[in-house]
Each structure stands twice: as structure tokens, then as C-alpha cells.
N, C-alpha and C positions, 0 to 999 in steps of 0.2 A: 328449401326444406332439407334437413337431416334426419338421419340413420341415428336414433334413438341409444341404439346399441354400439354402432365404431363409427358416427359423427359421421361418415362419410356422405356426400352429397345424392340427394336422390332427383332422380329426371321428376317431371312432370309428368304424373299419367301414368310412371311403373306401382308395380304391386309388391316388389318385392327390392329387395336392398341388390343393388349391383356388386357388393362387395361383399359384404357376408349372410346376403341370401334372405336374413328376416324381411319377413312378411308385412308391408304398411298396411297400418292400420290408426284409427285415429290416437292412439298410446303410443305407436311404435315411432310417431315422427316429431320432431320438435321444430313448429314453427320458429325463425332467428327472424326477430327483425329490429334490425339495428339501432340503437338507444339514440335517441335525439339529445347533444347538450347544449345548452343555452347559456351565452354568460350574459348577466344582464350587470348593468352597470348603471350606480344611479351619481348623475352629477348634480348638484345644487348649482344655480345660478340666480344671478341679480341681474337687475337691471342696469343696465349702464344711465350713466346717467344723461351721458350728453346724445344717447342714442338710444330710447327703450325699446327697439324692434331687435339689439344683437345683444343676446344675454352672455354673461359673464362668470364662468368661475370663478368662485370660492375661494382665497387660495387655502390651502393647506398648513395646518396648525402644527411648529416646530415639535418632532415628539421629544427631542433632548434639553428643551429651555428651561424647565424647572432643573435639571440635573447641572444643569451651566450653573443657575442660581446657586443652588445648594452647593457647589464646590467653591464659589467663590466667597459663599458666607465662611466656611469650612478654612478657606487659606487665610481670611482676618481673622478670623479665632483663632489657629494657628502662629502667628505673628503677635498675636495679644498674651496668648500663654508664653511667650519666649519671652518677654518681655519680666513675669511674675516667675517663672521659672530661674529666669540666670540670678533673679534679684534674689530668690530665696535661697538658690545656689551658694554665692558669693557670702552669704551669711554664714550658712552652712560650713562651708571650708575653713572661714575665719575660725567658726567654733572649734571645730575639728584641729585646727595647727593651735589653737590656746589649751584645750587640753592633751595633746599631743595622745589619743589613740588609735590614730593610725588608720584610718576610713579614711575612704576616697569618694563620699558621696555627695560631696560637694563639686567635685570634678567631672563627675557620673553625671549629675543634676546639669552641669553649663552644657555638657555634652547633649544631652535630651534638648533643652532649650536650644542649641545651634540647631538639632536635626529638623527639629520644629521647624524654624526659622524657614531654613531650606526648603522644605516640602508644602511649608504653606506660601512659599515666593512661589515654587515649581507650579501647584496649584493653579492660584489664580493665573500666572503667563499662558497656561496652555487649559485655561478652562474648555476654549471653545474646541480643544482636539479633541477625537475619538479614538486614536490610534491606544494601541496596548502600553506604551511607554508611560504615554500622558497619565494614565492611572496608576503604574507601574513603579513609577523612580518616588511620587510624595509617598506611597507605599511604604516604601523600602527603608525608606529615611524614617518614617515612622516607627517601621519593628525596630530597625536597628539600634535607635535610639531610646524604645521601649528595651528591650534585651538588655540592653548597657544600664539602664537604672536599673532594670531590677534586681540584678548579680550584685550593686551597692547601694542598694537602702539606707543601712545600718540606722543612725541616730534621725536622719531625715527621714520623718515617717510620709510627709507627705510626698516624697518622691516615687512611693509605689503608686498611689493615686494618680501622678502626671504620666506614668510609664504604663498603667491601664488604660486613660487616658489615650495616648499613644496610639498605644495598638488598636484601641475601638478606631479612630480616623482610619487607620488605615488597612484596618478591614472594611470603612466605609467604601475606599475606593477602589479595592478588588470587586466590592459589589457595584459598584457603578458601572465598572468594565465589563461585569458578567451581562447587566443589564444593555448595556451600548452593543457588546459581539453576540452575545447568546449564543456563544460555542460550548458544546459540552467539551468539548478537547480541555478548553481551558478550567472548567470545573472539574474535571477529573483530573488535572494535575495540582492545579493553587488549592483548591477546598484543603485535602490533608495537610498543604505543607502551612497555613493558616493555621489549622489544628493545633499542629504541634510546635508552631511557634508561640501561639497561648499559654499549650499546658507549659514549657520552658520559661513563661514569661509570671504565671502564676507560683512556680514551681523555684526559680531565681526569687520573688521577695518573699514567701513562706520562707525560704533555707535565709535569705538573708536576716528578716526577723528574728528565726531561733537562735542564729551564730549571734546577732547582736547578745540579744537576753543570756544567751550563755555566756558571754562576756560579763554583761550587767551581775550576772549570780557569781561567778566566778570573783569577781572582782568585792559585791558583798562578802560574800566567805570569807576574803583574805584580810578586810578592815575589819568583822566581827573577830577573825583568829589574833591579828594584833594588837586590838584594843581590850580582848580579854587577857590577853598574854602581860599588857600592862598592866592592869589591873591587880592580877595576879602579884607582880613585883610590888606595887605600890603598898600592897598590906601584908607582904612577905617582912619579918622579923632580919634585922640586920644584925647578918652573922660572922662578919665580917673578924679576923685573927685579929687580938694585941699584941701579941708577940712581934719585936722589931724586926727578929732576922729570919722570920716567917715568911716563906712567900709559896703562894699555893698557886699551882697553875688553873689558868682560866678554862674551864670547860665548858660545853654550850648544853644549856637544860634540856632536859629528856623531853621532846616533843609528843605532844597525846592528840595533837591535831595532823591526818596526814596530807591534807591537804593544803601545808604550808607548799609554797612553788619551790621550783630548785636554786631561783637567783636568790629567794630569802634566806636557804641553807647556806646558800654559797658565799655569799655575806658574812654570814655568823661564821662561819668559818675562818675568813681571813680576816675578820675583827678579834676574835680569841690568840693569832698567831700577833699581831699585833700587841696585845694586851700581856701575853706570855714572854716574849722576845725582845719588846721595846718597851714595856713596864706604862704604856702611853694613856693619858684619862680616858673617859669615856666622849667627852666632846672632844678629846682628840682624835680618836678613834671615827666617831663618826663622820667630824669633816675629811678625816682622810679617805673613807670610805666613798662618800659624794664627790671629791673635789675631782675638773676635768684634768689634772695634773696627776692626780692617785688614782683609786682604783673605780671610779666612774657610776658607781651604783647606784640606783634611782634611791630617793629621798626615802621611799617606804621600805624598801629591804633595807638601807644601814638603818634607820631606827630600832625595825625588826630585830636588828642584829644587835643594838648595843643593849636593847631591853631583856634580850633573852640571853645577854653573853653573863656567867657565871663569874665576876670577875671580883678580886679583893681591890677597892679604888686605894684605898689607906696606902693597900702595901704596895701597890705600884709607885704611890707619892714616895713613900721611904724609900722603894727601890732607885727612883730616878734622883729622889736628893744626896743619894747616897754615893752616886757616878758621878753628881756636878762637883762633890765635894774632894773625890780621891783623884778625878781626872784633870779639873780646873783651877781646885784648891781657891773655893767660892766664897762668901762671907755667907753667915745663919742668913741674914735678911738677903741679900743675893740670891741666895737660892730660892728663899721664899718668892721673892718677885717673879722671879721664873716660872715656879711652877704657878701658881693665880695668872700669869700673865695670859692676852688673849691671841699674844704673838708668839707665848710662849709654850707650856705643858696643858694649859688650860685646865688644871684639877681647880675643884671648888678651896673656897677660902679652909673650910673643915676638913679636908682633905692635907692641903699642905699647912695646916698648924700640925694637923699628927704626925706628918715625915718633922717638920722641925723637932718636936716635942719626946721624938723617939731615934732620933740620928746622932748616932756617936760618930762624935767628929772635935777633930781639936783646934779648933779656931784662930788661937796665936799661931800653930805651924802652919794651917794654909794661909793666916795674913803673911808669915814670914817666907812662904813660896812662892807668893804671889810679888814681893816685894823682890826677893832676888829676879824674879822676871824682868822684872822693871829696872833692874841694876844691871843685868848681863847684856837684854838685848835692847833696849834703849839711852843705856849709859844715865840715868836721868840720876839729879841730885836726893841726899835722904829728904830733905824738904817733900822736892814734889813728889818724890815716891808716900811719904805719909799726907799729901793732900789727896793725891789720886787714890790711896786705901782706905779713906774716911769721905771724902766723895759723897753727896747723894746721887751723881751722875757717872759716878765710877765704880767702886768695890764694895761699897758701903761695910766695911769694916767697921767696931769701935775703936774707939780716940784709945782704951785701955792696950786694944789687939794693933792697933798700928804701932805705938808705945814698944810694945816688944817684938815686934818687926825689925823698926828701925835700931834697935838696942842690940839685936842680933845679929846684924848687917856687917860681913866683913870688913 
């Protein structure tokens, strides 16, 4: 018996507390008598067979055999998606280097499919462990491999699916780990970092969708701004000078769209120095513009550039017929072939009949220039000098302008 009041032990038979003196009574004391516990334990048994007098435990039902199961369905669906994945991959990339812009989500995609691969081989080898690893590393290969697609979407839409995909496995098997240790240690560290590897993983193919689409817009704009800007020229009135010894420099039309790019500016720009400086057609201009020998500019900015170059075509043809004839001392048709030629100036046929049509030039003095050429540095007889000036494969001269070549010939 105790002291109600300070616990302390009281004799048998006192009336009063030995220690702080209250008075027993039947409130003041508190019988203790010590709690009996019982563990009872219930085992199931069977009969044996070969013996029914000595019975036999049960045995006990594997608790982790469905989770064996379930990881090892998990690591052939794993190796099945690798499978549809690299294939859809490989397609992808081909797309991606035939139009040449510049996504890497074909690359992203084979990368997912390897992690895949990995984590569902990792899988089923160590289904039957329980250690932290075992759940840990097809994990890991999973986000990682999730992460990696979804920072590169772009045109493969189905690559945010595979990398959602992804990361659900392998948050399956942070939960199988939680479920195998049942440590809170380990949920209070993996829970958040799961989190926010989601919202990242969510968060990489939203920004990768809008940077696509913002390409995709960007990129309409710029075919709406060119194909109008053509248009525009196509029922623009040709105002082009008669005057032969006219020549007006090429300036580039006042732009009302500002969201032309800067390589299209940049384009027009050095197609106008061209057109001002080397008098050169406009399919001159633009293979020079394209070629990997010139100035390299993608197909859509020189077109840009030669549809919006302000330039007189005529007077550039007179301008350049005009140098074949003072520098070369050319035949009319000579230079004609020149400039139509498609190794040559490349102007159109209308183009260089107007340089012929308007080019003062005197044609017996360049055949007789041409003809002293052929007397001074080839020594050649007046014969083949008037076969080589009349020529369809030489000067093309007439039979009248060789005539007085050779007549003039010291």
C-alpha cells in the first residue's frame, strides 16, 4: 500500500504516513497491484500427414511476393518501351537533320529509351532484393532519363508522354522501397526531392512546348512577311529609267513589317552592294547570296532580299554590257550571250535585248581590237584572225565587221 499524497510506502497496521504524516484512511491509500500481461499466441496447425498425433505449422505467406511480381512485370514493360521508343527516336532525328531546325529530340528520345533499357534490365536482376539500392539505381535512371526528354520535346510530341511515363516507374519504385524499409528517415528525405523533380519534369515540357510554338509563330510571320512583300512587287507597276546612261542606285524598300529578322536585313543589304557596285542580275545576286563559295545565306533571306532589293534590272544589263564592250572589245551578239548566259550575267532574255538596244558601241573598232589581239599576241594569219572573228565558237563578229578588221590590219 501507498501514501496517496508522496507515494511513499506505508507499513501494514500504521494510521498515518511515515513520511509526510497524512492520516490513512480508506481515500488516502492506493492499493498497487501489479498488472498481469499475457501474450497469447495463436498458431495454426495441420496434420501431418504421415503422423496425425504431431501437428504441424503453417508456414508463413512471403509478405513481398506480389511486389517481386509487380517489379518484374514493370522491368518487361520497361524493355518493351525501349524498344518503341529508340524506334520513334531514330525517326525523329532523321526528321529533325532533313529539316535542319536544330532540336535535339531525337537524341533526348534514344537517351530515355537507353535509361529505360537500363533500369528495367536493373529491375528484374535484383527483383528479389530489398536493399535501398535495388529500388534506388532503376529509379534514378528513370528520372534522369525523364529530365533529359523533357528539356527536348520540341516537334516529338510524344516524347513528353514517354518521360511522364518515366518518372511515374520510378516513383513506383521509391514506393516499393518506402513499403519494403518503412523508415520515415527515408520519407522525409526522397518524398520532396520526388516533388520537385516532377514539378522540373512538368515544368521542362510546358517551356519546351511554348519555345517550340514560338518558333512555329515566329517562323509563320516570317513566310506571311515574305510572301506578302512578293505580292506586293508582283502588281508593283515597272518603273524602271529609259535613259541609257542612267543608272540609279539600288536601295532596299522601306520595311512596314518589324518583324523582319536581322539575317533578312542583312541579306538585302549586301544584295543592294552588289547590284550598285557589280551592276549583277538579280539571279545573280541571289545565287551569290546562297552559294557555299559566297556569302552563304539561307535560301529564304536572299529571296527576301532580291524581292525587296529596289533595283533597275535594264540598267544594270547596259551597265555590264557596257564594261564587256570598252574592256574586251566584244561582238553585239558576244555580249548578248553573256549576259542570258546561265554561266554567265544570268539577266533575262528582256533584260539584255535592252542593254544591246541602248549600248553605244562601235563594233568595227572592237572587231579591229580584238583582231590586233590576235596579231600581236598570237602572231596568227589575217585568215584565221577573220575565222576566229566570225566564229560561232569564237567572237561572233559579222562577216561585214571582220571585213573591216582585217582591211585595217597593219
Amino acid at each position: 500500500m501507498k501514501c496517496s499524497k508522496c507515494g511513499a510506502e506505508i507499513p501494514e497496521g500504521a494510521k498515518f504516513c511515515t513520511e509526510c504524516g497524512t492520516k490513512i484512511s480508506g481515500d488516502a491509500a492506493v492499493q498497487e497491484t501489479p498488472p498481469v500481461q499475457q501474450e497469447a499466441e495463436q498458431t495454426y496447425y495441420t496434420m501431418d500427414q504421415n503422423n496425425g498425433n504431431h501437428p504441424k505449422a503453417n508456414p508463413p505467406v512471403p509478405k513481398n511476393a506480389a511486389f517481386k511480381t509487380f517489379r518484374l512485370v514493370l522491368g518487361i514493360i520497361s524493355i518493351i518501351l525501349f524498344l518503341i521508343v529508340s524506334l520513334q527516336s531514330c525517326v525523329a532525328g532523321a526528321a529533325n537533320a532533313l529539316s535542319s531546325n536544330g532540336e535535339v529530340s531525337g537524341s533526348a528520345g534514344f537517351l530515355l529509351a537507353v535509361c529505360m533499357l537500363i533500369a528495367g534490365i536493373v529491375t528484374i536482376c535484383l527483383k528479389k532484393k530489398q536493399t535501398t539500392a535495388a529500388y534506388l539505381v532503376p529509379a534514378g535512371f528513370y528520372i534522369v532519363g525523364a529530365l533529359l526528354a523533357a528539356a527536348n520535346v520540341g516537334s516529338y510530341s510524344d516524347l513528353g508522354i514517354w518521360a511522364v511515363l518515366a518518372s511515374i516507374f520510378g516513383a513506383l519504385h521509391v514506393l516499393f522501397m518506402f513499403r519494403s524499409k518503412n523508415t520515415k528517415a527515408l520519407i522525409s528525405i526522397i518524398v520532396p526531392i520526388v516533388i520537385v523533380v516532377i514539378i522540373c519534369l512538368f515544368v521542362g515540357i510546358s517551356g519546351s512546348g511554348t519555345r517550340n510554338a514560338g518558333d512555329k509563330t515566329t517562323k509563320n510571320t516570317e513566310n506571311k512577311t515574305a510572301s506578302s512583300t512578293a505580292k506586293e512587287n508582283e502588281t508593283a507597276p515597272n518603273d524602271t529609267a529609259k535613259t541609257p546612261e542612267t543608272k540609279t542606285d539600288s536601295t532596299a524598300k522601306p520595311e512596314s513589317e518589324p518583324e523582319v529578322p536581322a539575317e533578312y536585313k542583312a541579306a538585302l543589304t549586301k544584295a543592294a552592294s552588289y547590284s550598285d557596285m557589280m551592276y549583277m542580275s538579280k539571279a545573280g545576286i541571289y545565287n551569290q547570296l546562297t552559294s557555299e563559295y559566297g556569302e552563304q545565306f539561307p535560301a529564304e533571306a536572299a529571296q527576301y532580299a532580291v524581292d525587296n532589293l529596289n533595283a533597275d534590272w535594264n540598267a544594270n544589263a547596259l551597265a555590264k554590257a557596257k564594261s564587256y564592250s570598252d574592256s574586251l572589245h566584244m561582238s553585239k551578239l558576244g555580249i548578248y550571250n553573256q549576259l542570258i548566259s546561265e554561266n554567265g550575267e544570268q539577266f533575262t532574255a528582256e533584260e539584255a535585248q535592252y542593254a544591246m538596244d541602248n549600248l553605244e558601241a562601235d563594233w568595227n573598232a572592237n572587231a579591229l581590237a580584238k583582231a590586233k589581239d590576235y596579231q600581236e599576241s598570237l602572231a596568227m594569219s589575217a585568215e584565221a584572225i577573220r575565222e576566229q572573228l566570225t566564229s560561232e565558237y569564237g567572237e561572233q563578229f559579222t562577216a561585214e565587221e571582220a571585213d573591216y578588221a582585217i582591211s585595217h590590219l597593219n
